[in-house]
PDB file of N, CA, C and O in Angstrom, chain B, residues numbered from 101:
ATOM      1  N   UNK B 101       0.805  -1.193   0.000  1.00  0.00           N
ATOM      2  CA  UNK B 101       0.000   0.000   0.000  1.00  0.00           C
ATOM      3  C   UNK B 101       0.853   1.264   0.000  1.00  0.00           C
ATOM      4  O   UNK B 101       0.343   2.359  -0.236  1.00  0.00           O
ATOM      5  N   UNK B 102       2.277   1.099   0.290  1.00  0.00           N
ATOM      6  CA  UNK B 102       2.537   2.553   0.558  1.00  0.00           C
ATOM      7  C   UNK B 102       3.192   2.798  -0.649  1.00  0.00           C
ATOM      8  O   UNK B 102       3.811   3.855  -0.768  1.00  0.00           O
ATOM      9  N   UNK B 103       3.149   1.853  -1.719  1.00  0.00           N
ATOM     10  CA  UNK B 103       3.706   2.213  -2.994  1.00  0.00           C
ATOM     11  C   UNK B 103       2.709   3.330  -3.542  1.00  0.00           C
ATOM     12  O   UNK B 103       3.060   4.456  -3.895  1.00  0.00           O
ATOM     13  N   UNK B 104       1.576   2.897  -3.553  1.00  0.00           N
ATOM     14  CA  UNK B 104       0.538   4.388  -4.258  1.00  0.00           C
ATOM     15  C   UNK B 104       1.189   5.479  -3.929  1.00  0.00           C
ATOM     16  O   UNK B 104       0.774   6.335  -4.710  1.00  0.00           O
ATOM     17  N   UNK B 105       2.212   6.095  -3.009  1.00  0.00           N
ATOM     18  CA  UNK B 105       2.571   7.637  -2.136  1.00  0.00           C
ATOM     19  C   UNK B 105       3.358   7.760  -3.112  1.00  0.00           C
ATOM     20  O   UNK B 105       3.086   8.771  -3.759  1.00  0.00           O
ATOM     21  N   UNK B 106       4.666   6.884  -3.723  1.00  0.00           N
ATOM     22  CA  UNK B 106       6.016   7.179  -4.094  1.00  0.00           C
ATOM     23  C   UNK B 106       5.652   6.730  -5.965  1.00  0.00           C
ATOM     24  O   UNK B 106       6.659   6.724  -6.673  1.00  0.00           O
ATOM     25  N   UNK B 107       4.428   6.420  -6.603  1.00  0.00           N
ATOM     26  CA  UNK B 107       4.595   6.287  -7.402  1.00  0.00           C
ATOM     27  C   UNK B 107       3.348   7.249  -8.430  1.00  0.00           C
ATOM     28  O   UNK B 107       2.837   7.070  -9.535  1.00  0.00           O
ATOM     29  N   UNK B 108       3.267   8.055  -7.612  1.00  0.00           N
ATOM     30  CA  UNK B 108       2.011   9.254  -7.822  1.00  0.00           C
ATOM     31  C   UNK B 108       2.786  10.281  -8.605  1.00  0.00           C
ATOM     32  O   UNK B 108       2.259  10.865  -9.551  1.00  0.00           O
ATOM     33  N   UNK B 109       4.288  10.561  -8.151  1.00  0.00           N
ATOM     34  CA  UNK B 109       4.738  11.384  -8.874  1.00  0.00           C
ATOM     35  C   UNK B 109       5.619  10.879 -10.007  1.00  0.00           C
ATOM     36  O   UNK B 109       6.491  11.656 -10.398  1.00  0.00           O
ATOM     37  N   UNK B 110       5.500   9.478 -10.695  1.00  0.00           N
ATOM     38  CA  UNK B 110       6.449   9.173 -11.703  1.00  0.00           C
ATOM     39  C   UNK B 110       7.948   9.181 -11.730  1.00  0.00           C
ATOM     40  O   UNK B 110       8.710   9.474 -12.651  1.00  0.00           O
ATOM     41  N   UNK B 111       8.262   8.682 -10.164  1.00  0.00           N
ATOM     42  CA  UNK B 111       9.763   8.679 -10.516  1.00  0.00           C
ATOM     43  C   UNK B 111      10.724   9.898  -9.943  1.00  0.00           C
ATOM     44  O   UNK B 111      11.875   9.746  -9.533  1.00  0.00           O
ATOM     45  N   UNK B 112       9.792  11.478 -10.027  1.00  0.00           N
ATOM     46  CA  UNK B 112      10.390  12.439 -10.074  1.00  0.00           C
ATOM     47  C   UNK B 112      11.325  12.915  -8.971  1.00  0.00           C
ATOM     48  O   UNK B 112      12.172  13.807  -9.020  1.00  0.00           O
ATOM     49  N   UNK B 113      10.864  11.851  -7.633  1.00  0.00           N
ATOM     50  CA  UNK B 113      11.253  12.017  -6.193  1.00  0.00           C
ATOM     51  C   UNK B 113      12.314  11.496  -5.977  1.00  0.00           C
ATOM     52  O   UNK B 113      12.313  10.445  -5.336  1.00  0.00           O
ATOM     53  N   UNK B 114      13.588  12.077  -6.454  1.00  0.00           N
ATOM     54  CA  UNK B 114      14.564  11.261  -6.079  1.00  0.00           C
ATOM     55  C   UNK B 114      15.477  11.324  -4.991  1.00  0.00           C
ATOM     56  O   UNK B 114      16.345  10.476  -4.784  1.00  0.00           O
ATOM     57  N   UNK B 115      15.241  12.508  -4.181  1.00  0.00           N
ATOM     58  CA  UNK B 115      16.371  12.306  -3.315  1.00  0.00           C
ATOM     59  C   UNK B 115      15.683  13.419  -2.161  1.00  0.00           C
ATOM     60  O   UNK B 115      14.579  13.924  -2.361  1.00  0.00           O
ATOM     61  N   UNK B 116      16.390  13.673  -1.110  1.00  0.00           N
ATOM     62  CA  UNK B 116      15.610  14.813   0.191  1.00  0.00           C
ATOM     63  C   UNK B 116      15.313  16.337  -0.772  1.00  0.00           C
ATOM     64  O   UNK B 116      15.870  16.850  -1.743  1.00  0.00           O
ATOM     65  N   UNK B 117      14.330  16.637  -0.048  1.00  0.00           N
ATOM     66  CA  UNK B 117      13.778  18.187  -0.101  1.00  0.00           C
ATOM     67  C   UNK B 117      15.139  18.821  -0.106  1.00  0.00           C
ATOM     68  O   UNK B 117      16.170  18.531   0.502  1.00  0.00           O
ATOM     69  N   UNK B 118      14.833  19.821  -1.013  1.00  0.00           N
ATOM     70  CA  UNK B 118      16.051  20.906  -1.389  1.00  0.00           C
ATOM     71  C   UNK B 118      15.421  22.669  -1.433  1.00  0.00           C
ATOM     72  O   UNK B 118      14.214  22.899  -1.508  1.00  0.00           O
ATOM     73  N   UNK B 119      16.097  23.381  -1.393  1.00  0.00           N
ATOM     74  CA  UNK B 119      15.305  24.645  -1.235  1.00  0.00           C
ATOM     75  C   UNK B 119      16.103  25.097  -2.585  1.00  0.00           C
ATOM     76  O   UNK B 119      17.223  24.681  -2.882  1.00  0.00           O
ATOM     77  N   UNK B 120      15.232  26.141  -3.448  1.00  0.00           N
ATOM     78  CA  UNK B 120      15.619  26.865  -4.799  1.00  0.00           C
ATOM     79  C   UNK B 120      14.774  27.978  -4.572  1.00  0.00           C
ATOM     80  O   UNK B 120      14.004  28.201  -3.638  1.00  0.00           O
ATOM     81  N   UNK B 121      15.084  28.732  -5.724  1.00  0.00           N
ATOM     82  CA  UNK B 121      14.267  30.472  -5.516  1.00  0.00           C
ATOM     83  C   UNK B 121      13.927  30.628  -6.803  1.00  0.00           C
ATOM     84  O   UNK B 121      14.957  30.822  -7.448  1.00  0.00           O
ATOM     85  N   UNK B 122      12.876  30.637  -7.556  1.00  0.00           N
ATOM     86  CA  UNK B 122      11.718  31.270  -8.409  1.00  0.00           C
ATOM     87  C   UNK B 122      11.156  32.373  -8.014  1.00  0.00           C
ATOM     88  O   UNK B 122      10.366  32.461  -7.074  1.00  0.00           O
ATOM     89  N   UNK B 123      11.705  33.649  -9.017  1.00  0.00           N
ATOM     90  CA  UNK B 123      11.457  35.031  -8.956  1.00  0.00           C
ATOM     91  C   UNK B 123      11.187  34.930  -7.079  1.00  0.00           C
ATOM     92  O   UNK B 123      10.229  34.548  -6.407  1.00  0.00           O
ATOM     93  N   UNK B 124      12.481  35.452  -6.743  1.00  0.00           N
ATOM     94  CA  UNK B 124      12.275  35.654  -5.529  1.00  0.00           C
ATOM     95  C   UNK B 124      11.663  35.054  -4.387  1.00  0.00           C
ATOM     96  O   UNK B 124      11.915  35.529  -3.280  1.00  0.00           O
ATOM     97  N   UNK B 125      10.835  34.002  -4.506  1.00  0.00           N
ATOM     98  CA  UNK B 125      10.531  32.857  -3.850  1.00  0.00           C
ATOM     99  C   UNK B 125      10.817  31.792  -3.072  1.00  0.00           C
ATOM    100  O   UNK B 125      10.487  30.907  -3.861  1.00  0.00           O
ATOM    101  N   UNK B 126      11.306  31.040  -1.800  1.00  0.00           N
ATOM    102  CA  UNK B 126      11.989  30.386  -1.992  1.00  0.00           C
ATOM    103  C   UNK B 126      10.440  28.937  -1.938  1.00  0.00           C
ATOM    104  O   UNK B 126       9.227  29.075  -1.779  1.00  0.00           O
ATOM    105  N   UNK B 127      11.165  27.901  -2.120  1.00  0.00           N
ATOM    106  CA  UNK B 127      10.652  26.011  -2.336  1.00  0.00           C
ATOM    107  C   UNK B 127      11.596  25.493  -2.233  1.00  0.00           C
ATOM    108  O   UNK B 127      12.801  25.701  -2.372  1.00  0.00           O
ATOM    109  N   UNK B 128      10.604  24.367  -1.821  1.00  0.00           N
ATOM    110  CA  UNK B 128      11.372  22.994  -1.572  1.00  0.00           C
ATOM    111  C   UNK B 128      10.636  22.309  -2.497  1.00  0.00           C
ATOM    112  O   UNK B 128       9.464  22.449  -2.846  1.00  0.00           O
ATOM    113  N   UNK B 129      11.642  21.411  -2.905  1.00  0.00           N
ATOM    114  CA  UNK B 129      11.652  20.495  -4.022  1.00  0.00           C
ATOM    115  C   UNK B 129      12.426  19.435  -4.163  1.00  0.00           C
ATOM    116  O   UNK B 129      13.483  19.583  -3.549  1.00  0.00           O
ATOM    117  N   UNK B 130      12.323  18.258  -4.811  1.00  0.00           N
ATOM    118  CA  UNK B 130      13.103  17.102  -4.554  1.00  0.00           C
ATOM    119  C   UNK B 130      14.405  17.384  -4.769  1.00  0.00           C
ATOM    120  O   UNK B 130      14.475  17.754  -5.941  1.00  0.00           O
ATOM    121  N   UNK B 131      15.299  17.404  -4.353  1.00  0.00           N
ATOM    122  CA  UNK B 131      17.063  17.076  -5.257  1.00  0.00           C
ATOM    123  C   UNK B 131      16.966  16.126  -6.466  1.00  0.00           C
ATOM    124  O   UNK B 131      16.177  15.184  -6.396  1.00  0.00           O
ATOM    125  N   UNK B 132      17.563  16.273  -7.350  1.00  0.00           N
ATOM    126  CA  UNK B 132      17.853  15.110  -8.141  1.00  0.00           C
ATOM    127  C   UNK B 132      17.377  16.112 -10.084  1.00  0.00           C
ATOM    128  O   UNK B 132      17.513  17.286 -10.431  1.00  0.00           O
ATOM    129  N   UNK B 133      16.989  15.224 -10.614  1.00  0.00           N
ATOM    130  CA  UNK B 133      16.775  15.594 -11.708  1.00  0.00           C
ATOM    131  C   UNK B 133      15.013  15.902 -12.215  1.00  0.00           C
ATOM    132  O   UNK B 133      14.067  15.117 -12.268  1.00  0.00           O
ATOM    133  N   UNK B 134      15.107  17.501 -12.562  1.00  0.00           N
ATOM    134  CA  UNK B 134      13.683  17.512 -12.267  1.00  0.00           C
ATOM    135  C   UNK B 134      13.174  18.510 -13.687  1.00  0.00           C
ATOM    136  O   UNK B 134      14.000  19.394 -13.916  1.00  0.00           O
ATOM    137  N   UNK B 135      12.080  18.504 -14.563  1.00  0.00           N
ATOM    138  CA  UNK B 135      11.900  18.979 -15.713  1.00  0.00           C
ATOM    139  C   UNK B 135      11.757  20.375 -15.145  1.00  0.00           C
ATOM    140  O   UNK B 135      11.562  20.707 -13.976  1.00  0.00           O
ATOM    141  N   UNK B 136      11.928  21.285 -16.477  1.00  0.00           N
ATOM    142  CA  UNK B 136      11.591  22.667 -16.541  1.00  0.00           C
ATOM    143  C   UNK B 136      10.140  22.957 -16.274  1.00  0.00           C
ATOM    144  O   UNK B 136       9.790  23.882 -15.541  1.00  0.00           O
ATOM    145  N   UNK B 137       9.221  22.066 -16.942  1.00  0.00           N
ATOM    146  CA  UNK B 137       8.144  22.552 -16.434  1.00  0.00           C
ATOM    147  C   UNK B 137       7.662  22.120 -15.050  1.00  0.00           C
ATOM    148  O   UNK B 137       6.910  22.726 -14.288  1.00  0.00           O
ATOM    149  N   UNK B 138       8.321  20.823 -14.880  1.00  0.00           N
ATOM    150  CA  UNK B 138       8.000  20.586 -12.767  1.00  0.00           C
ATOM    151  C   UNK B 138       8.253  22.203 -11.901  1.00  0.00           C
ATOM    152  O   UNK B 138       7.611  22.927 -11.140  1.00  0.00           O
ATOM    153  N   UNK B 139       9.344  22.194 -12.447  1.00  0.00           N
ATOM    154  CA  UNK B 139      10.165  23.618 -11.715  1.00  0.00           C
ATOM    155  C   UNK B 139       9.196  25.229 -11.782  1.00  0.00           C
ATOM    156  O   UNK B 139       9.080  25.978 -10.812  1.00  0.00           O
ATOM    157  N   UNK B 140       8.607  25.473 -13.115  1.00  0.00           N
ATOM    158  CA  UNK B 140       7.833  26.151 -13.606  1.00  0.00           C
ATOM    159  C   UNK B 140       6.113  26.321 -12.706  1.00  0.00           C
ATOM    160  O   UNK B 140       5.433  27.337 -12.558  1.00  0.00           O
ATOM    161  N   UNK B 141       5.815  24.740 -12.196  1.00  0.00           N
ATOM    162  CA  UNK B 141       4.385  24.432 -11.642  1.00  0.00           C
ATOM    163  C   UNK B 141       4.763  24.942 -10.012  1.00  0.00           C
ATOM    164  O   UNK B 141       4.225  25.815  -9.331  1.00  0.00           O
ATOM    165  N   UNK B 142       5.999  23.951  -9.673  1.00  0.00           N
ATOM    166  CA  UNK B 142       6.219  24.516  -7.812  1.00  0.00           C
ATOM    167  C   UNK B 142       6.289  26.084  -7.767  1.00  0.00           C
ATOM    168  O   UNK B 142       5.881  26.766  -6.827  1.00  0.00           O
ATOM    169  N   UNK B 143       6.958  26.631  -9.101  1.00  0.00           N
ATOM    170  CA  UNK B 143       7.088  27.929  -8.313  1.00  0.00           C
ATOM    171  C   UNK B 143       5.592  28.958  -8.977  1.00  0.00           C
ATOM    172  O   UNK B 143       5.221  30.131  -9.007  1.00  0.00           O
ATOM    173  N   UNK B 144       5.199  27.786  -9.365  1.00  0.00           N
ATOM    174  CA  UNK B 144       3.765  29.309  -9.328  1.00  0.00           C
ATOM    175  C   UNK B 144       3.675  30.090 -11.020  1.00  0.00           C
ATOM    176  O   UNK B 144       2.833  30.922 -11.358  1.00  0.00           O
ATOM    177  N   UNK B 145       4.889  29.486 -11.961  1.00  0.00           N
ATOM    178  CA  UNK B 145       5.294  30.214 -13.441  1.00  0.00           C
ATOM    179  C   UNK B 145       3.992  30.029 -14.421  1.00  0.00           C
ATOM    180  O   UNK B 145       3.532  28.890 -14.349  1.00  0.00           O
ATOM    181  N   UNK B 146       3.407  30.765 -15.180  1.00  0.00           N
ATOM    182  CA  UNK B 146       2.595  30.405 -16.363  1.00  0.00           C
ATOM    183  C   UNK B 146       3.810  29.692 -16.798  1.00  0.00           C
ATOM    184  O   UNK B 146       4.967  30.105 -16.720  1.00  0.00           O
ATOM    185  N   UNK B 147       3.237  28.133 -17.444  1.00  0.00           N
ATOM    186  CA  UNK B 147       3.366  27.951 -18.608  1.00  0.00           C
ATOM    187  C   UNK B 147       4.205  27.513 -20.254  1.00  0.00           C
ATOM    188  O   UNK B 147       4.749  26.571 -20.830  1.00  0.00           O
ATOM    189  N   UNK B 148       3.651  29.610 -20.514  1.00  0.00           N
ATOM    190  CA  UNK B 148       3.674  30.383 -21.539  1.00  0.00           C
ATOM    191  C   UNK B 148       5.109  30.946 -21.380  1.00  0.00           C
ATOM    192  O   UNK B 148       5.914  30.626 -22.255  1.00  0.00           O
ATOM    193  N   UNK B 149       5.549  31.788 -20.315  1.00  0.00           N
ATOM    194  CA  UNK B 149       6.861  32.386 -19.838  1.00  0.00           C
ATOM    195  C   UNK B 149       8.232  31.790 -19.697  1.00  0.00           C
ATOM    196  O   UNK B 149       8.577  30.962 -18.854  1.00  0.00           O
ATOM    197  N   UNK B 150       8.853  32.248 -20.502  1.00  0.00           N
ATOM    198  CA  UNK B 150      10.402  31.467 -20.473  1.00  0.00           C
ATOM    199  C   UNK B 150      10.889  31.335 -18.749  1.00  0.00           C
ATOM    200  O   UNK B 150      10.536  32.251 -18.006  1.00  0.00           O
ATOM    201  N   UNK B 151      11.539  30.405 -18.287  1.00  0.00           N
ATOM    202  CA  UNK B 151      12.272  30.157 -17.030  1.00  0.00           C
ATOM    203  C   UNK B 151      13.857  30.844 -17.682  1.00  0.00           C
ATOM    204  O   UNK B 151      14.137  31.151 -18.841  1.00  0.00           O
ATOM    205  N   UNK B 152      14.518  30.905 -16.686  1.00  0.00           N
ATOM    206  CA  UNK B 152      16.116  30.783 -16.671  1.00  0.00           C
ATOM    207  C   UNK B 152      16.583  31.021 -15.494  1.00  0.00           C
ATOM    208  O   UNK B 152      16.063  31.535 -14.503  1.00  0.00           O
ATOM    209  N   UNK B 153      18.189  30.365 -15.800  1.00  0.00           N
ATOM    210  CA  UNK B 153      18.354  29.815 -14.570  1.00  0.00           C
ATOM    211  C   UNK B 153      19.855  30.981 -14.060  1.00  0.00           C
ATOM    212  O   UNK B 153      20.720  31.479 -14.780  1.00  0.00           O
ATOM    213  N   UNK B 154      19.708  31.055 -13.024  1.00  0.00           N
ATOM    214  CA  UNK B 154      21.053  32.040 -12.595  1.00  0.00           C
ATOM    215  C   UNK B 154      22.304  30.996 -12.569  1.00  0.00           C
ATOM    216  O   UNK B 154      22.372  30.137 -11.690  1.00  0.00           O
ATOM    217  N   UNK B 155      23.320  31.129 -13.622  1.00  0.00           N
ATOM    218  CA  UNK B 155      24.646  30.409 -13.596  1.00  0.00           C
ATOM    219  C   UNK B 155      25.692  31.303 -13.518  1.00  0.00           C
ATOM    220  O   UNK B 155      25.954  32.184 -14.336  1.00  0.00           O
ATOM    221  N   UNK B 156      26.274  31.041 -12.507  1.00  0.00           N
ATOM    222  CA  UNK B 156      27.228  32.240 -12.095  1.00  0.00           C
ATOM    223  C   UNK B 156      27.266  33.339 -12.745  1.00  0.00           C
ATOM    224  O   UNK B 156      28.100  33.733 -13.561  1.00  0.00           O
ATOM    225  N   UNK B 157      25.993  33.998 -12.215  1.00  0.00           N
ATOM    226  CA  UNK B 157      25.921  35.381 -12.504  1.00  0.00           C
ATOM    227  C   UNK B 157      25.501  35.843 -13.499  1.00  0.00           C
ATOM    228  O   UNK B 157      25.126  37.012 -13.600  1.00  0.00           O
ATOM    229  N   UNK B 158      25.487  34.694 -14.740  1.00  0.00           N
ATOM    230  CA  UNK B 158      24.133  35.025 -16.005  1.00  0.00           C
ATOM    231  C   UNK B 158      23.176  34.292 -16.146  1.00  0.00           C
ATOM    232  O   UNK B 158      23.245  33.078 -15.959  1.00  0.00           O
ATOM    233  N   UNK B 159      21.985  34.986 -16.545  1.00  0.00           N
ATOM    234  CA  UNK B 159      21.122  33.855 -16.518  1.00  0.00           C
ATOM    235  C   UNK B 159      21.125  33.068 -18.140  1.00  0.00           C
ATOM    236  O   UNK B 159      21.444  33.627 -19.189  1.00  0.00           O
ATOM    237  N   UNK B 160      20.756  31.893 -18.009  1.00  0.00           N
ATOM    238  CA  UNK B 160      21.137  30.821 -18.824  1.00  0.00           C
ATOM    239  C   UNK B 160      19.525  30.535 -18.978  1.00  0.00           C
ATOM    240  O   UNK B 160      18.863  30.433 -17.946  1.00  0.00           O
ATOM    241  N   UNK B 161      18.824  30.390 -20.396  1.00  0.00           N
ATOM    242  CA  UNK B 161      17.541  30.481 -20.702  1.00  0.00           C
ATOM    243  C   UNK B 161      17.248  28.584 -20.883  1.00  0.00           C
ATOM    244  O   UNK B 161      17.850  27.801 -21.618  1.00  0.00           O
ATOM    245  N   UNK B 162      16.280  28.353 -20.056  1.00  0.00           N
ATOM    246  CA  UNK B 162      15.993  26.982 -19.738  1.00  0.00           C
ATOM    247  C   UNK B 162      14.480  26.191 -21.487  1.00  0.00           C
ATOM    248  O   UNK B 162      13.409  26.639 -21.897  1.00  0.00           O
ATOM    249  N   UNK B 163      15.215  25.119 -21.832  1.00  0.00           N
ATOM    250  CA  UNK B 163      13.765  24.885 -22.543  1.00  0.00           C
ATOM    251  C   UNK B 163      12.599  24.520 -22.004  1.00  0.00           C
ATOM    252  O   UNK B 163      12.598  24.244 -20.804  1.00  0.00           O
ATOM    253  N   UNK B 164      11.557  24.451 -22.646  1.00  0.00           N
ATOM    254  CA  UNK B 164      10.273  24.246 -21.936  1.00  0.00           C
ATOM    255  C   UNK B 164       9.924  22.418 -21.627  1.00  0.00           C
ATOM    256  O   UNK B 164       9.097  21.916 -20.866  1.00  0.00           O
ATOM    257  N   UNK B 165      11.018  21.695 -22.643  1.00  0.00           N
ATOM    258  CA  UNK B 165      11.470  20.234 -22.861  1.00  0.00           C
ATOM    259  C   UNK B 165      12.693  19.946 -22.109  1.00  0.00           C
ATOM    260  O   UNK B 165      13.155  18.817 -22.275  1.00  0.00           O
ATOM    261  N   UNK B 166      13.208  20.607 -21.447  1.00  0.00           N
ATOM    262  CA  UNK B 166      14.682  20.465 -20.429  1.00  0.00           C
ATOM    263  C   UNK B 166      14.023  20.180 -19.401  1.00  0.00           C
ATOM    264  O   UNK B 166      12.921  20.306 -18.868  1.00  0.00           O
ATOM    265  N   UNK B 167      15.360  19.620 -19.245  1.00  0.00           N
ATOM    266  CA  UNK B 167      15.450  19.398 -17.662  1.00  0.00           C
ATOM    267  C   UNK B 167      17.219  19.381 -16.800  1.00  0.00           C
ATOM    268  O   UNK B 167      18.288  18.945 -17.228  1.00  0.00           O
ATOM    269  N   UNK B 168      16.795  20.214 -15.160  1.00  0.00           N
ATOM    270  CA  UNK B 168      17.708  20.770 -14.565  1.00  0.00           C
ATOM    271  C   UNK B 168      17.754  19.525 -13.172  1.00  0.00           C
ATOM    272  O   UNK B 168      16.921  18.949 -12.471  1.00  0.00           O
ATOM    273  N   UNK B 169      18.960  19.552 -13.283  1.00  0.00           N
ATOM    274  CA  UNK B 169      19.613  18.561 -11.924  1.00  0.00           C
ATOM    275  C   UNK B 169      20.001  19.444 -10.687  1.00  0.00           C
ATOM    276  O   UNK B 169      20.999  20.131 -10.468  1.00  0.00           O
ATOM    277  N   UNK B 170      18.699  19.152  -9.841  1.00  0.00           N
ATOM    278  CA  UNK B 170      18.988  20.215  -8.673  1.00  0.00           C
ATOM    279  C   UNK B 170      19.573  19.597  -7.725  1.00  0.00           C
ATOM    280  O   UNK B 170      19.260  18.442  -7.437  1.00  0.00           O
ATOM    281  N   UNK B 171      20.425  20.207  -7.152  1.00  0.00           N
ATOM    282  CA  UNK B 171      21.544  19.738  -5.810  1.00  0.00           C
ATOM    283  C   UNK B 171      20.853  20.659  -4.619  1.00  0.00           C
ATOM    284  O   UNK B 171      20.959  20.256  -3.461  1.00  0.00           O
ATOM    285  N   UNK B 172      20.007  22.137  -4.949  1.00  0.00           N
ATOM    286  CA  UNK B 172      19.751  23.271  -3.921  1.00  0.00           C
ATOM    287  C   UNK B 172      20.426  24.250  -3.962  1.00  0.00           C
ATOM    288  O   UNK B 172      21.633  24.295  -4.199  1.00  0.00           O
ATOM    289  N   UNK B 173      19.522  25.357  -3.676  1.00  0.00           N
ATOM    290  CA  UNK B 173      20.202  26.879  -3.867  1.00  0.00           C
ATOM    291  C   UNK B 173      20.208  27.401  -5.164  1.00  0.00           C
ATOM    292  O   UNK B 173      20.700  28.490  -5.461  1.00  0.00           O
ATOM    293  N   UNK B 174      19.545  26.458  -6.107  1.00  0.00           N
ATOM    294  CA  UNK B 174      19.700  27.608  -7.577  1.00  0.00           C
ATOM    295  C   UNK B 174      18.296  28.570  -7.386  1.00  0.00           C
ATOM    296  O   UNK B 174      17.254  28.549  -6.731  1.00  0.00           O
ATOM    297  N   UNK B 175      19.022  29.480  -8.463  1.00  0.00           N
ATOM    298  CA  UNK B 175      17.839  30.402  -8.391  1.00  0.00           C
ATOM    299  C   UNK B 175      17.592  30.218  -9.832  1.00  0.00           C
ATOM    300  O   UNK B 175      18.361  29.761 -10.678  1.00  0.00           O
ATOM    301  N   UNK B 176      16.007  30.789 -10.007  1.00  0.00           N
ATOM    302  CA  UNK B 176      15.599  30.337 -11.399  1.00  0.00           C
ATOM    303  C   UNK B 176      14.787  32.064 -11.421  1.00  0.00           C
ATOM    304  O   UNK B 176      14.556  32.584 -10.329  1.00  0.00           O
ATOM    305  N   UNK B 177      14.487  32.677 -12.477  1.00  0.00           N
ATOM    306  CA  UNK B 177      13.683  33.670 -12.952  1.00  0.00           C
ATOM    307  C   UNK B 177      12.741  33.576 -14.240  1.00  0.00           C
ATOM    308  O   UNK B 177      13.020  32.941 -15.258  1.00  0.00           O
ATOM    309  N   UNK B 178      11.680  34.251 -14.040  1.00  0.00           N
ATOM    310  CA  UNK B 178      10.493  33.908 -15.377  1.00  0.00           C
ATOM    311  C   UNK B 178      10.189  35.811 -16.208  1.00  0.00           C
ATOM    312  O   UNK B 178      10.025  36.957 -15.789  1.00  0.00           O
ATOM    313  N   UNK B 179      10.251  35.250 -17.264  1.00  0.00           N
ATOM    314  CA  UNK B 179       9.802  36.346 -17.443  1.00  0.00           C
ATOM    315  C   UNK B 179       8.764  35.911 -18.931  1.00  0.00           C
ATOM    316  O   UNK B 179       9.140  34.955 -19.610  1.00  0.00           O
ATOM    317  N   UNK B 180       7.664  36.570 -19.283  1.00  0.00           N
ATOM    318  CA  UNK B 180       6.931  36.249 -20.744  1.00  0.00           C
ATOM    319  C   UNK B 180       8.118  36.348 -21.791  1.00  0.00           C
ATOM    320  O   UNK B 180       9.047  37.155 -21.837  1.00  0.00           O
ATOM    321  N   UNK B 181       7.816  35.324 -22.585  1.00  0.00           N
ATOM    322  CA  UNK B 181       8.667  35.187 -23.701  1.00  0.00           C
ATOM    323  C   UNK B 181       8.694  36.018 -24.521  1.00  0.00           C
ATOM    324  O   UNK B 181       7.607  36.516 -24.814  1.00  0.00           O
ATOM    325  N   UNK B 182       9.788  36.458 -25.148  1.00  0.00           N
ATOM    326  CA  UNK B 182      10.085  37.418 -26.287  1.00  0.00           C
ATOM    327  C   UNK B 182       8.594  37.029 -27.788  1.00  0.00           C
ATOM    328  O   UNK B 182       8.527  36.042 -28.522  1.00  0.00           O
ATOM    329  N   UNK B 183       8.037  37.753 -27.753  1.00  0.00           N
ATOM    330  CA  UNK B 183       6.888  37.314 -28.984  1.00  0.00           C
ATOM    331  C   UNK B 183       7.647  37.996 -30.570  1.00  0.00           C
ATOM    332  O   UNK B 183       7.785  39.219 -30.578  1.00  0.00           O
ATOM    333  N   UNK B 184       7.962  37.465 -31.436  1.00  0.00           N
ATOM    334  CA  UNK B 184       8.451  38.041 -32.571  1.00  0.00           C
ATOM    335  C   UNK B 184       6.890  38.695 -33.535  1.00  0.00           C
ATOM    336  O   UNK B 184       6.926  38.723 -34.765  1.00  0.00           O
ATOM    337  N   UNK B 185       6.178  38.963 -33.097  1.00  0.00           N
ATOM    338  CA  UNK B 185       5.488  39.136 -33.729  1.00  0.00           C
ATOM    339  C   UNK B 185       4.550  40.543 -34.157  1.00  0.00           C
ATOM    340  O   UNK B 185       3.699  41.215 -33.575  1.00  0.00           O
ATOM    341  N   UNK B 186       5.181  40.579 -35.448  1.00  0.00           N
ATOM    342  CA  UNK B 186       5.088  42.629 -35.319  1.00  0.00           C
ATOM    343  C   UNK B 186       4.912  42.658 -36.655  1.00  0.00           C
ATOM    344  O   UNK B 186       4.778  43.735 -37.237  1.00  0.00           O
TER     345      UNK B 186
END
């Protein structure tokens, strides 16, 4: 029975709670390897809005099909995507 708890999230739970920061935010979230859009839902992101991630000191623009290997302490920022359309 206690398999239903650990297999609700597909795998995604791999290791202890970790803390990260989305636009100023902080969460906890599993350690381990976790998609852009998992990351996008905990912190509250439309979507629609590009993520990126703070890598020493630039931010590094995340895909919406990526995925980031969290250890804790990254910071991530959202902003609406550049629209080319004019």
């Amino acid at each position: 029975m206690a398999q239903d708890d650990t297999s609700k999230d597909n795998g995604h739970e791999h290791g202890p709670l970790v803390t990260i920061t989305v636009d100023t935010k902080t969460y906890k979230i599993h350690r381990g390897h976790q998609t852009v859009v998992e990351i996008k839902t905990i912190g509250g992101v439309p979507l629609a809005f590009e993520l990126e991630q703070l890598v020493d000191g630039k931010l590094t623009p995340l895909p919406d099909d990526g995925a980031v290997t969290l250890k804790g302490g990254e910071v991530f920022l959202s902003h609406p995507k550049d629209g080319g359309a004019s």
